[in-house]
C-alpha angles and dihedrals in degrees: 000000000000119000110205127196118275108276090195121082112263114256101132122076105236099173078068112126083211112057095176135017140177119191114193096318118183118191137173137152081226141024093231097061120026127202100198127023124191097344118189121173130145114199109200115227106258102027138107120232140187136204115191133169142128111304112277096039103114099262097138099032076068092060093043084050084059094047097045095246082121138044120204113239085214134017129018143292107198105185105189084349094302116118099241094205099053085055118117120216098270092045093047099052085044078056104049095049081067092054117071112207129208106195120206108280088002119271102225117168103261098206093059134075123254084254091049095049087052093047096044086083092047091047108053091039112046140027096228111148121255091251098061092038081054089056099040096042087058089052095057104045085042086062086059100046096243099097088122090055100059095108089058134109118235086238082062097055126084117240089262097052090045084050089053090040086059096041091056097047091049080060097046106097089047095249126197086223139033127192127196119204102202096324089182102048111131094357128136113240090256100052080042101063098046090049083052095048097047089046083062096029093047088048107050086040098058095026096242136150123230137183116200122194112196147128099240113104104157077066110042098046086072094060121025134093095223141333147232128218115203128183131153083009097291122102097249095181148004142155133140116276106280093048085057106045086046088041117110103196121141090232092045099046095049094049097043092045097036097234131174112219116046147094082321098073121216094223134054123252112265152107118310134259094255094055088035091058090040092056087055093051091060 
């Protein structure tokens, strides 16, 4: 596998040693109810990272506050040393072209060819001409192990290879960053695995840095640097794999072993049965 020179304009710093950081970030679509409180993370250029925790947790707010979808109402996102919120438009795009993104079961264009997903990126943000797109489109599909599949439809592609086609169009352009929102999501353990092992392999080949929110465990223990845990909007936990397979943490333990009763309750917060009923019977 072949790294190529960055094709957007430079604007992040990716001789950085932090690729990403989050500084006490608060964050909530209203002020009654918050998704994330007091937030800190630094994900090290180079490194693969993962945040876990229970759905609605603010997984993936955490990912919109890194793009820029989202702006914190306190702390700071620093994005290749630059402070993503203080960007203006032209700045932020510039940004984003930088940022590879991997969306939750893919979201490729259905109406393109596999070719034609992993182009699109080239296309609108370069002017390279279509003879280069053609080779490096085949390099990268051919990263991915699909490059005999480039004439095909997404409708004719199984779950794993529309996972890989997407894979190789969010590392089209060359980022400094990729984020992956749930890559194994409905995916069969072997599909799974290959999806795993090109994540790190894709990674360490193009010197990337990459941060991977998901709910597998059992996966992304075998190939992450290190993992956050999230609930209730705080970071509860982290550690690298072998500090969380070792923890002993309530959180921790429940997540990793999948267990019922913990720190996560079953039920929702509220009144109980008994006020409940007696609030009928009025």
């Amino acid at each position: 596998m072949i790294a190529l020179a960055p094709l957007a304009s430079p604007t992040l710093d990716r001789t950085a040693s932090i690729a990403v950081e989050l500084d006490d970030v608060t964050f909530g679509y209203d002020r009654a109810r918050p998704v994330l409180s007091g937030i800190t993370m630094s994900i090290p250029r180079g490194q693969v990272v993962a945040i876990m925790g229970g759905s609605g947790c603010g997984k993936t707010t955490i990912l919109r506050l890194i793009g820029g979808q989202l702006r914190p109402q306190t702390g700071r996102v620093l994005v290749g040393g630059r402070s993503v919120p203080d960007l203006d438009r032209e700045a932020l795009y510039a940004m984003r072209r930088e940022i590879g993104m991997l969306f939750q079961f893919g979201a490729l264009f259905t109406d393109m060819t596999v070719f034609e997903n992993v182009a699109f990126p080239l296309r609108e943000h370069t002017e390279l001409s279509e003879d280069l797109i053609r080779d490096l489109v085949l390099m990268k599909l051919n990263g991915v192990g699909l490059r005999g599949s480039a004439g095909l439809k997404p409708s004719e592609l199984s779950g794993g290879m529309a996972r890989r086609v997407a894979l190789a169009r969010a590392i089209a352009l060359d980022p400094m960053l990729v984020l992956y929102d749930e890559p194994f999501a409905g995916l069969d353990p072997i599909s799974l695995g290959v999806v795993g092992q090109l994540i790190r392999q894709l990674n360490d080949a193009l010197g990337i840095t990459s941060v991977v929110v998901t709910h597998d465990v059992y996966e992304s223990l075998k190939i992450v640097d290190y993992l956050y845990f999230v609930s209730g909007g705080r970071i509860v936990a982290q550690g690298t794999p072998d500090e969380v397979r070792a923890s002993r943490d309530p959180f921790v333990r429940q997540f990793v072993d999948g267990e019922a009763d913990g720190p996560v309750p079953f039920h929702v917060k509220s009144a109980s049965l008994a006020e409940e009923f007696a609030l009928d019977a009025r």
